[in-house]
Each structure stands twice: as structure tokens, then as C-alpha cells.
N, C-alpha and C positions, 0 to 999 in steps of 0.2 A: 078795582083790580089793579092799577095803576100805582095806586099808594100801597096796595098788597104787598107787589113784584117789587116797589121801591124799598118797602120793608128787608125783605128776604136778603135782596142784593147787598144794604149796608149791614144786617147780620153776619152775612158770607165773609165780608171784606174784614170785621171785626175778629174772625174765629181765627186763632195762634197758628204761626207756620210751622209744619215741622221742624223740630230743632235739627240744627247743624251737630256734627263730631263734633266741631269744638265747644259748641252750646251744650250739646250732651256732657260731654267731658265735664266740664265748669260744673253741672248740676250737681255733678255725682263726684265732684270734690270734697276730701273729708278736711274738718279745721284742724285735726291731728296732723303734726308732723311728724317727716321723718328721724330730723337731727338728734334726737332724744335715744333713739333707739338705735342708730348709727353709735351713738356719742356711748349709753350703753353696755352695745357690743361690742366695741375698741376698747373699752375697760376689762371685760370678761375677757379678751383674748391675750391684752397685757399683762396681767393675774395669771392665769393661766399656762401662758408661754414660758413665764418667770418661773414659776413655781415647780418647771420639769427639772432645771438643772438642781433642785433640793435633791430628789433622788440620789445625786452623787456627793459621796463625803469623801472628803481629806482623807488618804490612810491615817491611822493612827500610826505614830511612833514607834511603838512595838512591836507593831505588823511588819514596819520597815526595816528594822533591826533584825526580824526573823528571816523574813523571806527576800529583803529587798526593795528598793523604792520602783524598780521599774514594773518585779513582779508584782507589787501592791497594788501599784496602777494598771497593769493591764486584767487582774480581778475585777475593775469595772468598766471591762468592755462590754458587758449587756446592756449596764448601764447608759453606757454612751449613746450604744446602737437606740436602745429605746429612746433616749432624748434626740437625738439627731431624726430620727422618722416619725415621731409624737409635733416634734415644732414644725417640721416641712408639711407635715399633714395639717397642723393649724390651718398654716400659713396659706396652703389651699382651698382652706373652709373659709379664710379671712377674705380671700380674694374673690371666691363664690361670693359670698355675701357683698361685698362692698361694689362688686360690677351689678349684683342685681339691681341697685341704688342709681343704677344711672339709669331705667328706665322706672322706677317707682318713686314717685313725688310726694305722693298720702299715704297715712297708713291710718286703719282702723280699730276697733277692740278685737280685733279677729287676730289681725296680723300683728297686735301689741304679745298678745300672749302665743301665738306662733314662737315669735322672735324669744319670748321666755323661754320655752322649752327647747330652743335652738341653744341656749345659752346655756341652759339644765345640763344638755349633750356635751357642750366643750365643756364644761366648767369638771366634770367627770371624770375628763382624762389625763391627767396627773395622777389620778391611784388605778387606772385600767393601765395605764402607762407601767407604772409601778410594778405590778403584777405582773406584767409581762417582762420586765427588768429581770426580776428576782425569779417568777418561776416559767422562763420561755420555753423549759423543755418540757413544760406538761403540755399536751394539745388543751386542757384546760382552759391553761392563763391565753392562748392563743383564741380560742372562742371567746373569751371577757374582753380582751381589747378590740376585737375583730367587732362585736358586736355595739360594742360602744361606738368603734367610726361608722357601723351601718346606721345606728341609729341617727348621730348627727348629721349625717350624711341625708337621709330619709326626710328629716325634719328640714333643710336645705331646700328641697325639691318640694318638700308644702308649702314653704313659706315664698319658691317662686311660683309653684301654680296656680297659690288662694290668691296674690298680685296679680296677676299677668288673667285666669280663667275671664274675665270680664273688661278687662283696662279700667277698673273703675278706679284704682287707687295708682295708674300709669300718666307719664308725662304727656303721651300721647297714645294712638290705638296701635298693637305691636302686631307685625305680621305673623299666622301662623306659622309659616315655615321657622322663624325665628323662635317662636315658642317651643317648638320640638327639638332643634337643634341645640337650646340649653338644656332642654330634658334631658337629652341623650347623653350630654355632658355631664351634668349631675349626677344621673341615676349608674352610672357605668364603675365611678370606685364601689358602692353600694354592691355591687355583682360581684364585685372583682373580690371583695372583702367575704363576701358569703362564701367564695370558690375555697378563698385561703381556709373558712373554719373547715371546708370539708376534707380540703387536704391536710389540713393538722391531725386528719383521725389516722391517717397513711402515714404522711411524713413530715414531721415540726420544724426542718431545716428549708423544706420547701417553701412552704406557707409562710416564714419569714422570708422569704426571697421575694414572694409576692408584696408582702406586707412593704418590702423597699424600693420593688419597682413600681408599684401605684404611684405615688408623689411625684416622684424621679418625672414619669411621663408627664402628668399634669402641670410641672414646671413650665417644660417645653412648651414654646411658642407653638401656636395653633390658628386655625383660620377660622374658630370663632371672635377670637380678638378683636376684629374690624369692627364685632356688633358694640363692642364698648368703646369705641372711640369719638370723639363730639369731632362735626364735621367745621 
């Protein structure tokens, strides 16, 4: 009995300790980095950013000749308008993404191809841009761009939930409240964007107004902030 119970005992002492968060963590680290997809996505947003101001050409000569250089240039104020609110709106989806990076260390085949079709959305809006340049008084062209930023928008908020749903691809385990608090953040131009196509069916002057105060807000310093700052 004695040699029994001394069995049992040194089996006990041999059987693995629950892992620790951080031992967890470690396990469920992927060999994929991030830098690639960071590295990537700062390319598709520099491409992209660039390629808004093609939109606008030089009057030609003879347009200047007819009507005037000031009047030639102020023919691409849609122009303008659409590039001035197409880069701050990047510039928002840039910023989305690059804070999400300060809590995601790995990424996997999941979140490789997320980040693709994140990339699919921006790389798009230079001719949704476009189209909203050239024809902004149809509620049309107002639904084609509208729907382009909800989409990259939408993809934004996958590619932080499929990271963040488990902390398995996180630098450490993220509190829920903080999880919800970038939700709400994310998901909020995405509404705000849906609102604008509904009111482009009522009034196109409107729903460009929307289209300018989205950004405008998201600029502005917020009390999410603090979550991206290293202490």
C-alpha cells in the first residue's frame, strides 16, 4: 500500500501546472509578424493619398483665355472638396490601423488576408473619390463613395475584433471595456456614412456636409487617446 500511495504521490507532483497569462500568451504566439503588413499598409495608403490629387489638372490655356485663370480654377472646387475630405478620411483609417498595432504583436493567415481586403477598400478610393468629384449632385455618386468608406470602414472593425475577440495574436490580454470603446469608435463613421446615403435620397448638399464633418470630428483629440499611449 505504501509503495502504492508513493506511486500516486510522485505522479501528482509530475502532472503540469496550469499555465500562467503569460505562459498562455507565449503558447498561442504566432511566428508571423507584424512589420510586413504594417510595412504593406503604409505603402497602399502612400499610393493611394498620392494618386487623389491626379483628379485635379492644370486648366488648359484656352480655357484660361476664355473664361479666366481664377474662373478655370475655381471649376475645380469639387475637385478640391473631394481631395481635401478623401485624404483626411485616409488619414483617419491610417491612424485606425496604426493604433490598432500598438496592442497586436502577431498576426496570422486570418488577419493577413483581413489586412488584404482592408487594403482592397482604401486602394478603391481614388475612383469612388473621383466620382463623387465629377458627378456629387447625383445622390448616385454620393452612395458609391459613401459605400466605399463604410466598407473600409466595416473591414477596420474586423480586422480589430478577429485581433482583440481572444488576445491570442495581442501583446498582452486587453480589458473588455477597452474592447468596446474602440468598437464604438470604429463602428460610429460606418453609421454616420450610411445616414449620409440616406439623406442624399432628400438632399445632396446635406449629406456632403456630413461627408465633411465626419473627419473634421475624428481629428479632434479624444479620451480614447490615453489607450494608445506606452506608459
Amino acid at each position: 500500500i505504501t509503495g502504492f500511495l508513493n506511486r500516486v504521490k510522485a505522479e501528482a507532483m509530475t502532472q503540469p501546472t496550469p499555465p500562467t497569462e503569460e505562459v498562455e500568451l507565449n503558447r498561442m504566439s504566432s511566428s508571423i509578424t507584424t512589420s510586413r503588413i504594417e510595412t504593406l499598409t503604409d505603402g497602399v495608403f502612400a499610393i493611394v493619398m498620392t494618386l487623389l490629387v491626379f483628379d485635379m489638372h492644370v486648366p488648359l490655356q484656352e480655357q484660361v483665355e476664355q473664361i479666366g485663370l481664377l474662373n478655370a480654377l475655381s471649376q475645380l472646387a469639387p475637385n478640391l472638396l473631394s481631395y481635401v475630405i478623401t485624404f483626411v478620411i485616409l488619414g483617419v483609417f491610417w491612424v485606425g490601423h496604426h493604433n490598432q498595432f500598438f496592442y497586436i504583436r502577431r498576426a496570422d493567415r486570418v488577419l493577413l488576408w483581413i489586412n488584404i481586403f482592408f487594403n482592397m477598400a482604401v486602394a478603391l478610393l481614388p475612383f469612388s473619390a473621383g466620382i463623387f468629384s465629377r458627378y456629387g449632385q447625383h445622390p448616385e455618386a454620393i452612395i458609391v463613395y459613401n459605400l466605399n468608406l463604410i466598407l473600409t470602414g466595416v473591414m477596420l472593425f474586423v480586422h480589430w475584433w478577429y485581433a482583440t475577440r481572444d488576445s491570442h495574436l495581442l501583446s498582452h490580454i486587453i480589458e473588455e471595456h477597452v474592447r468596446r470603446i474602440v468598437y464604438r469608435r470604429i463602428l460610429t463613421p460606418p453609421l454616420l456614412y450610411f445616414i449620409a446615403i440616406l439623406v442624399s435620397l432628400l438632399n445632396v448638399e446635406l449629406s456632403i456636409i456630413i461627408d465633411i464633418l465626419v473627419p473634421i470630428v475624428w481629428v479632434m483629440p479624444n479620451r480614447i487617446d490615453h489607450l494608445f499611449k506606452r506608459g
